[in-house]
C-alpha positions in Angstrom: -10.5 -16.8 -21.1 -7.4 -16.8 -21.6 -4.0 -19.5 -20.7 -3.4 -18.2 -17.3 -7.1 -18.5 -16.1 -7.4 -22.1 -16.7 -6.9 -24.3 -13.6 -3.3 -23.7 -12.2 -1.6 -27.1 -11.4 0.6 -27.5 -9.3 0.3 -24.6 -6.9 -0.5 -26.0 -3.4 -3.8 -24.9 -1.7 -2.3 -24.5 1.7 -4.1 -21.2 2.7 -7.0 -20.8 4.8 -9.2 -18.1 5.5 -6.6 -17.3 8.9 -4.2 -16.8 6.1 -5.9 -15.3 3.8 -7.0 -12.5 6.1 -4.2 -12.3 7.5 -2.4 -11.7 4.3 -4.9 -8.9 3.7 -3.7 -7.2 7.2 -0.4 -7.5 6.6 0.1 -6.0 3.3 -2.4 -2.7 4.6 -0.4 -1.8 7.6 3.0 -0.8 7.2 4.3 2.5 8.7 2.1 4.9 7.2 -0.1 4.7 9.9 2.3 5.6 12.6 3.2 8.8 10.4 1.1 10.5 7.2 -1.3 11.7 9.9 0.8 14.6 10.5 0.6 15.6 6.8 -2.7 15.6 6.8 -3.5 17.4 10.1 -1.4 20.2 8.3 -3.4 19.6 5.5 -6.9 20.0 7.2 -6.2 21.4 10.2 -8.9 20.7 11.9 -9.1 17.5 14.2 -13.0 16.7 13.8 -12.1 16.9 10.1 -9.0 14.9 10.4 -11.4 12.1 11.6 -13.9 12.5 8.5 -10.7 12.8 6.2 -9.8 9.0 7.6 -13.5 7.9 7.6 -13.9 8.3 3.9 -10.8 6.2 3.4 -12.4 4.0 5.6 -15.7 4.3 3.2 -13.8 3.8 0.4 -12.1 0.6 1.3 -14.8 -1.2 2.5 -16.7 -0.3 -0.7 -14.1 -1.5 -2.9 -13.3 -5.0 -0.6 -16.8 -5.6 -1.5 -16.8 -4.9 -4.5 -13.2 -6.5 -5.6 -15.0 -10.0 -3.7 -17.6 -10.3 -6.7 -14.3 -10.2 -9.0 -12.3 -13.1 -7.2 -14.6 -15.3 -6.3 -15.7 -15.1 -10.2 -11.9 -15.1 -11.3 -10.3 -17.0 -8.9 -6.9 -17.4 -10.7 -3.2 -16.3 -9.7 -2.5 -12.9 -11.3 -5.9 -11.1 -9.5 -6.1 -7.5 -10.8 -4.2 -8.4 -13.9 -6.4 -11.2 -14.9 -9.4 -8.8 -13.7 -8.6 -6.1 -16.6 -7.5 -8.6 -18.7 -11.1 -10.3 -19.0 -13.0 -7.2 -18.7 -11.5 -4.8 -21.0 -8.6 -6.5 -23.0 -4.4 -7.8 -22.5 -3.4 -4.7 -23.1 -4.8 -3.0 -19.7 -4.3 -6.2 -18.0 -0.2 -5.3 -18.9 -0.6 -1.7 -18.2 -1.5 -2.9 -14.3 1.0 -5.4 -13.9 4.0 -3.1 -16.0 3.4 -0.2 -13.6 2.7 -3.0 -10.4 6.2 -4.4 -11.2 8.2 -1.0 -12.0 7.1 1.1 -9.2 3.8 0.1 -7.2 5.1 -3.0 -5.8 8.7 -2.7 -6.3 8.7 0.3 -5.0 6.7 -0.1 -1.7 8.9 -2.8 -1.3 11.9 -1.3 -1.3 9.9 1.5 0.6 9.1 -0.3 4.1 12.4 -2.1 4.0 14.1 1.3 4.2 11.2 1.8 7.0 12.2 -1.2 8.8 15.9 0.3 8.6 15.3 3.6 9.7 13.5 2.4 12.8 16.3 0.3 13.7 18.2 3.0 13.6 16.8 4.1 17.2 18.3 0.9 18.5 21.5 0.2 16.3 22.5 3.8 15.9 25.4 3.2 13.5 22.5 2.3 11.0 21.5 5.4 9.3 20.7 6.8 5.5 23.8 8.8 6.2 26.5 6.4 7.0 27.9 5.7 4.4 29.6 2.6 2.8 29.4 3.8 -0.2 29.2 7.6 -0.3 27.1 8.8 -2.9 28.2 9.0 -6.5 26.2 11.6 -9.1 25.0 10.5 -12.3 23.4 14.1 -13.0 22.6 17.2 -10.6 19.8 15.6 -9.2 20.1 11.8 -9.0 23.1 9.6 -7.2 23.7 6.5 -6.5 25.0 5.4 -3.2 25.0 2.5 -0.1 24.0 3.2 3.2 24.1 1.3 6.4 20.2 1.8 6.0 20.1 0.7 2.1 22.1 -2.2 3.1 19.6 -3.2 5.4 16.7 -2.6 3.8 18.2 -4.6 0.5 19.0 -7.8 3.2 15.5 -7.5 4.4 14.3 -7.9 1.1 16.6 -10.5 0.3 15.7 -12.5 3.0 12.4 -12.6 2.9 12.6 -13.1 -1.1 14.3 -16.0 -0.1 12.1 -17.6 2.6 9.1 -17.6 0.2 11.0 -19.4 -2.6 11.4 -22.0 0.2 7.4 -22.8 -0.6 4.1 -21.5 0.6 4.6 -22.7 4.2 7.0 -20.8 5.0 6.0 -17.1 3.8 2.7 -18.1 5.5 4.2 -18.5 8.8 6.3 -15.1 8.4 3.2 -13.4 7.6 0.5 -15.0 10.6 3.2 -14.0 13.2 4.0 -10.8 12.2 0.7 -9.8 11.6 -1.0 -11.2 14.6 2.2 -8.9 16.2 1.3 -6.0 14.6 -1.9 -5.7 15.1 -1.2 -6.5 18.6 0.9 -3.5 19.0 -1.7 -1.1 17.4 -4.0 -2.7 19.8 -1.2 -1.8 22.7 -1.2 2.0 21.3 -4.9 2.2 21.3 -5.0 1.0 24.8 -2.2 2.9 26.4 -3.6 5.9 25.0 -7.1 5.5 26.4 -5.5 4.4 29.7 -2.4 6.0 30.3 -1.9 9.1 27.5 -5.7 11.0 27.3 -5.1 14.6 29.1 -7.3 17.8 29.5 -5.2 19.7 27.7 -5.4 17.7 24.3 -8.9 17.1 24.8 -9.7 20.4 25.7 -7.8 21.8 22.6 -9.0 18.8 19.8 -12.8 18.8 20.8 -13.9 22.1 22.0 -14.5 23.0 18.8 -13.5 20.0 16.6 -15.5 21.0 13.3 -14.4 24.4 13.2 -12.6 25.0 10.1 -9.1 26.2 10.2 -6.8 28.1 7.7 -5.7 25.4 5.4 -2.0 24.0 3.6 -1.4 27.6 1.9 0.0 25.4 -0.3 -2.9 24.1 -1.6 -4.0 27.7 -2.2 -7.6 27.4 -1.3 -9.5 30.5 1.0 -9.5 29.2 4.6 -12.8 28.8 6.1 -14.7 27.7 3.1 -16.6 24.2 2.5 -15.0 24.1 -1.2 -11.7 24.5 0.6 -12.6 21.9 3.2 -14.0 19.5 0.4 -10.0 19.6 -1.3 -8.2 19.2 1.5 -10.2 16.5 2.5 -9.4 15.2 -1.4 -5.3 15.4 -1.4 -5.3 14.2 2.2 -6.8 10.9 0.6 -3.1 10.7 -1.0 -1.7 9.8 2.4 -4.8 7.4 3.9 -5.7 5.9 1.0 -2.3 4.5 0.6 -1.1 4.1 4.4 -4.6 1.5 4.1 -3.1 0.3 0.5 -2.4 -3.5 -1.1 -5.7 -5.1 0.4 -6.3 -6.3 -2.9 -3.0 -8.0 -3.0 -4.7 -11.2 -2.1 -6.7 -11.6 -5.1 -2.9 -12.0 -6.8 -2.6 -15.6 -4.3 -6.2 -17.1 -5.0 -5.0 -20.2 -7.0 -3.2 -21.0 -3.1 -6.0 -20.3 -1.2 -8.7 -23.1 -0.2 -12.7 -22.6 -1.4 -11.0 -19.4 -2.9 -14.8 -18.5 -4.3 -15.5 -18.0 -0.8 -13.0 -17.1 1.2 -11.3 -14.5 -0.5 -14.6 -12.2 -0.7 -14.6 -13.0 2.8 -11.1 -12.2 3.5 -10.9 -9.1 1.8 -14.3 -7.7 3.6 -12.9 -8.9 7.2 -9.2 -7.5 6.7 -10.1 -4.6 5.7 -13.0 -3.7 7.8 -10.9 -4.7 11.0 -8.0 -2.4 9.8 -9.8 1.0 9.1 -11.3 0.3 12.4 -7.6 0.1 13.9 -6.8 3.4 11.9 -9.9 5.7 13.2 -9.1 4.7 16.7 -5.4 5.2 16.1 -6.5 8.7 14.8 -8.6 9.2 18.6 -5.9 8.4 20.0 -3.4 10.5 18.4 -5.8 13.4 19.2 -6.7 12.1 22.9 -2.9 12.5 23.9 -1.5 15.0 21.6 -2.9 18.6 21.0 -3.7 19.4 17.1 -0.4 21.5 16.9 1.7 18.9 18.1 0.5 15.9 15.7 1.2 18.7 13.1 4.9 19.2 14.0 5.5 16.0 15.2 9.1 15.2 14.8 9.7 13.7 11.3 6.0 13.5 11.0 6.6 10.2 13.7 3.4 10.7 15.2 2.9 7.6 17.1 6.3 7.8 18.4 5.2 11.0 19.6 2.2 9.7 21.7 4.9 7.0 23.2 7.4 9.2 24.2 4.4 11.3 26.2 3.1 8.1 27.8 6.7 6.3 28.4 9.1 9.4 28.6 12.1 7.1 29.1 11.4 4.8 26.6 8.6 5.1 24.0 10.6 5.8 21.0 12.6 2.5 21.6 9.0 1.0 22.3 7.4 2.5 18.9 10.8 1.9 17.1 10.1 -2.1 17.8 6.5 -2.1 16.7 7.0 -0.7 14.0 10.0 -2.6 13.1 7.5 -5.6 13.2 4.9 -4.0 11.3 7.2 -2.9 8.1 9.0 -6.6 8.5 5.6 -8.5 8.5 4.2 -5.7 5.3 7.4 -6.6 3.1 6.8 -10.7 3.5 3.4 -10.2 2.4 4.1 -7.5 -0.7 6.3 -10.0 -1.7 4.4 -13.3 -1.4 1.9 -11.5 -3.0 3.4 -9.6 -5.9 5.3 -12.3 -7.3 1.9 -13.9 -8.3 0.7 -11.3 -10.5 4.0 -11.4 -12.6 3.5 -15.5 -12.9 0.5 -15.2 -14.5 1.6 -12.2 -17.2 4.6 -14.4 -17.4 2.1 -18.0 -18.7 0.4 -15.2 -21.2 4.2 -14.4 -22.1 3.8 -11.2 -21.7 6.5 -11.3 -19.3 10.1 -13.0 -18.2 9.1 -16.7 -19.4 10.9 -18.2 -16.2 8.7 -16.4 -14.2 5.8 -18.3 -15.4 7.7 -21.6 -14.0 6.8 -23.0 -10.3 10.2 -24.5 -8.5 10.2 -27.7 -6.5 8.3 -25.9 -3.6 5.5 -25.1 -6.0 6.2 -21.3 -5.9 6.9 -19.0 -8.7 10.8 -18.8 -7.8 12.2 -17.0 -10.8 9.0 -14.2 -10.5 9.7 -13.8 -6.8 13.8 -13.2 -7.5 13.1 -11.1 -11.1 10.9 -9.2 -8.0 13.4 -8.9 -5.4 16.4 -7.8 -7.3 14.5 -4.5 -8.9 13.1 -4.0 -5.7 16.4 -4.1 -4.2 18.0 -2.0 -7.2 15.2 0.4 -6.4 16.9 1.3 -3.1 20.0 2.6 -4.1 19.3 5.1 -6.3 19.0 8.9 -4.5 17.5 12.3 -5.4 19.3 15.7 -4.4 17.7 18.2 -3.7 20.8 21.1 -4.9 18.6 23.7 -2.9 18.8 22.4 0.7 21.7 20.2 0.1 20.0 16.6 1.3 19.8 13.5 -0.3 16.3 11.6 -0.8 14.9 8.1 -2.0 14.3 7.7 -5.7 11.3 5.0 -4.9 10.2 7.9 -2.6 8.9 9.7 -6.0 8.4 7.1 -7.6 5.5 6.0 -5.2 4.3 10.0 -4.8 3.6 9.7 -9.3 1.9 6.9 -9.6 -0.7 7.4 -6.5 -3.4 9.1 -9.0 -2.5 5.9 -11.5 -3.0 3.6 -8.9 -6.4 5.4 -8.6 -7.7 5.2 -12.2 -6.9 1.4 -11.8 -8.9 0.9 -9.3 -11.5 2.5 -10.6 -11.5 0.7 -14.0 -11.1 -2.4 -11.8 -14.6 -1.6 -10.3 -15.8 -0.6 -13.6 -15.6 -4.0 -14.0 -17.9 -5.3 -12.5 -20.3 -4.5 -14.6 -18.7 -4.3 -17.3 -18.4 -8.4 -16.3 -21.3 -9.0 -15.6 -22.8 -7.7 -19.0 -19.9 -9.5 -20.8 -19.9 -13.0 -19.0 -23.8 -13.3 -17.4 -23.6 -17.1 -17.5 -20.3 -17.2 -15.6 -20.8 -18.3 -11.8 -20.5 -15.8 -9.2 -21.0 -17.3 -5.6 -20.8 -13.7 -4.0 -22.2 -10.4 -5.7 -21.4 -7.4 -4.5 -24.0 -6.4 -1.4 -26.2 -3.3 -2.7 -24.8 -3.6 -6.5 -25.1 -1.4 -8.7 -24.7 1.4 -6.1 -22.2 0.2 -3.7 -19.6 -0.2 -6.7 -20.9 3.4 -8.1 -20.2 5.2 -5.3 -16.7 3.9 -5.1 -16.4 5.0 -8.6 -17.6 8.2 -7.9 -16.0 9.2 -4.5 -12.2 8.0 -5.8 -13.2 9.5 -9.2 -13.5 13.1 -7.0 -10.5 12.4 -5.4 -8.9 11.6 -8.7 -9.9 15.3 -10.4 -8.7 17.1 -6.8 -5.1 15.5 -6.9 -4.7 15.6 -10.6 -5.8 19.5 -10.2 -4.0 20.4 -6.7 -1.4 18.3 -7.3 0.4 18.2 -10.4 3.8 17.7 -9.9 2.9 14.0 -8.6 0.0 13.0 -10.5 0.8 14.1 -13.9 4.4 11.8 -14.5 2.3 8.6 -12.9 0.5 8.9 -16.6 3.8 8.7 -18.6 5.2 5.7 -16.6 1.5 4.1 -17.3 1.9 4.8 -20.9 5.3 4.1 -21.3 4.3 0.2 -20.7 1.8 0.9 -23.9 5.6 0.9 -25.9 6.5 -2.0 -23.6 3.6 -3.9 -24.4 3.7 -3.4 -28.3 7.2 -4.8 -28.0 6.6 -7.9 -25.7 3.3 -8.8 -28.4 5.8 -8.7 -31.3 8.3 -10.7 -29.6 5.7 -13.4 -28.0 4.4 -13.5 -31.9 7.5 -14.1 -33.6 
């Protein structure tokens, strides 16, 4: 093994289980939930269908939690994915991870929910909008500008902030993350309640489940026959694009185990509770949804805001504001814990100096300052930048595409990082494991296999957003090739 994996001193235990799991909640829910269901209802069209869509994200996640638990509990060193691929294959994928991690998956969910948190906001403060402009925006090329928003601005102070909290020490991003968390989930818990209570009508329930199974025609985009199981089977597939990643950054955890206590046990434990107990909040959101809103609605639900939808039809006068604040919370509590988390990942590349060497240094607070600020500013830079769109006229997010290319790379990582578990446990036998995956070999196989199928259907049905996630993956192979020359001179 290599430097970063020895013992970390000086990083301060000061997480609990509470924390840990908590940390697993927090980074999952964001505001996808509240919105990408109305994609995929377009998608599927089909509300029984819907529900299976989000139960094999649900499958999926658990099986990789468990799986991901043999890993940490073996490895149980800051850096977590990246020291994974490191010790299983070689540096070289464990760089690939954490370049594309620090240029778009992290940064660029950061920046992402930030925005979020501004655009919600926006329903209270009005004057804060992606269209009121401080800066108006300024073209570099047809396509791309550059501007500042009320909404930018916002989203950068967000990200600012809470950048600077967690260089304050451990404590503090701890506390952020248990209260907004515990908040969150208690206003998913609210929705799910309300809508049981106050939002189920005949007319949804008479449209979603008289025939809930029965295939409908599906995206003609995806240009598949309607009515056909091999139709079904890929819209199913790129509606995984949407759950997957609405119930993404579980495994950010793994990146904080040199601060969590007994990490050999409590961050398999973690990782199973967290995300059991959130695709459980997500399939009952999804009842809901279709218990107070008929299948066309949740389809054409107003900027896909489909929880804000359900509000407003429970609490006419004021559910947006009521959604608005919840999910406000939600996005705030997601961006403390993507940054707590992230920052670790680029500390360890940083001791193996395959990264800035400041951000392998721990400040007074025993946190990796200079990683968490390196993290904060391109996450931050990654908000001002804007597509145009020259057909229709309207400015979008660059992080926005970002995110859409490297879903399918996210993908292939995670399925190399279940590959190694075996691959692990034929390479190191002797090393201790104090959990092993439950049913191994074939829980981490199916994983394999089921996100391996989901893999081939996005790569196949949807080109235009899988295919450039491969050439930002391999343009940290030139990245790497530089950094080894540099560290060896």
């Amino acid at each position: 093994m290599t430097q970063s994996t020895a013992t970390e001193t000086g990083f301060v235990r000061g997480l609990n289980l509470f924390d840990a799991t908590m940390i697993v909640i927090g980074t999952m829910i964001g505001s996808g939930i509240f919105i990408v269901s109305a994609d995929m209802a377009r998608l599927i069209n089909s509300p029984g269908w819907l529900l299976v869509a989000w139960g094999v994200t649900a499958a999926l996640t658990i099986l990789a939690a468990l799986s991901y638990g043999e890993l940490a509990a073996m490895l149980p060193h800051a850096g977590g994915v990246y020291i994974f691929l490191r010790e299983a294959y070689s540096p070289l994928w464990g760089f690939l991870y954490g370049w594309t991690l620090f240029a778009v998956i992290q940064t660029g969910t950061i920046a992402a929910v930030a925005v979020g948190f501004a655009r919600f906001l926006s329903v209270l403060v009005p004057s804060i909008s992606e269209n009121s402009y401080l800066i108006p925006p300024i073209h570099v090329s047809t396509g791309y500008a550059f501007s500042v928003s009320t909404a930018q601005l916002v989203g950068v102070a967000v990200i600012v902030l809470l950048t600077w909290t967690n260089s304050r020490g451990l404590e503090y991003g701890k506390i952020v993350q248990n209260v907004f968390t515990t908040a969150k989930v208690s206003a998913i818990a609210a929705l799910i309640l309300a809508g049981v209570f106050l939002g189920s009508n005949s007319e949804a329930i008479h449209t979603n489940f008289s025939t809930p199974f029965a295939f409908g025609a599906f995206d003609p985009a995806l240009g598949v026959a309607a009515g056909t199981a091999f139709g079904l089977i890929i819209a199913i597939g790129v509606a995984q694009s949407g759950s997957l990643f609405s119930a993404d950054a579980w495994h950010d955890v793994t990146f904080i185990a040199g601060e969590v206590r007994d990490p050999k046990k409590h961050l398999p434990t973690a990782l199973v509770i967290g995300c059991t107990a959130v695709v459980l909040l997500y399939l009952l959101t999804n009842v809901i949804y279709l218990l107070v809103l008929p299948m066309p609605a949740i389809q054409h639900a107003p900027s896909d805001r489909v929880a804000t939808a359900v509000l407003d039809r429970i609490f006419p006068s004021y559910g947006p504001m009521l959604m608005a604040i919840a999910i406000m919370i939600s996005t705030f509590g997601c961006v403390n814990s993507l940054v707590l988390s992230g920052a670790r990942a680029y500390y360890a590349m940083a001791r193996d100096r395959l990264f800035f060497v400041q951000a392998g240094r721990l400040n007074r607070f025993q946190v990796p300052a200079w990683s968490l600020w390196i993290q904060g500013i391109w996450a931050a830079a990654l908000v001002l930048p804007r597509t145009y769109n020259t057909a229709t006229g309207q400015y979008g997010n660059l992080y926005g595409n970002l995110l859409d290319y490297v879903i399918s790379a996210a993908l292939i990582f995670y399925i190399l990082t279940i590959a190694a578990v075996f691959r692990l446990r034929h390479k190191m036998p002797h090393v201790e494991r104090s959990y092993r995956v439950p049913g191994y070999p074939v829980t981490p196989a199916l994983y394999i296999l089921g996100a391996a199928v989901v893999l081939v259907i996005l790569f196949a049905y949807r080109p235009a957003t899988t295919w450039p996630g491969l050439v930002i993956v391999l343009a940290g192979a030139v990245v790497y090739a530089v950094v080894r020359r540099r560290a060896t001179v």
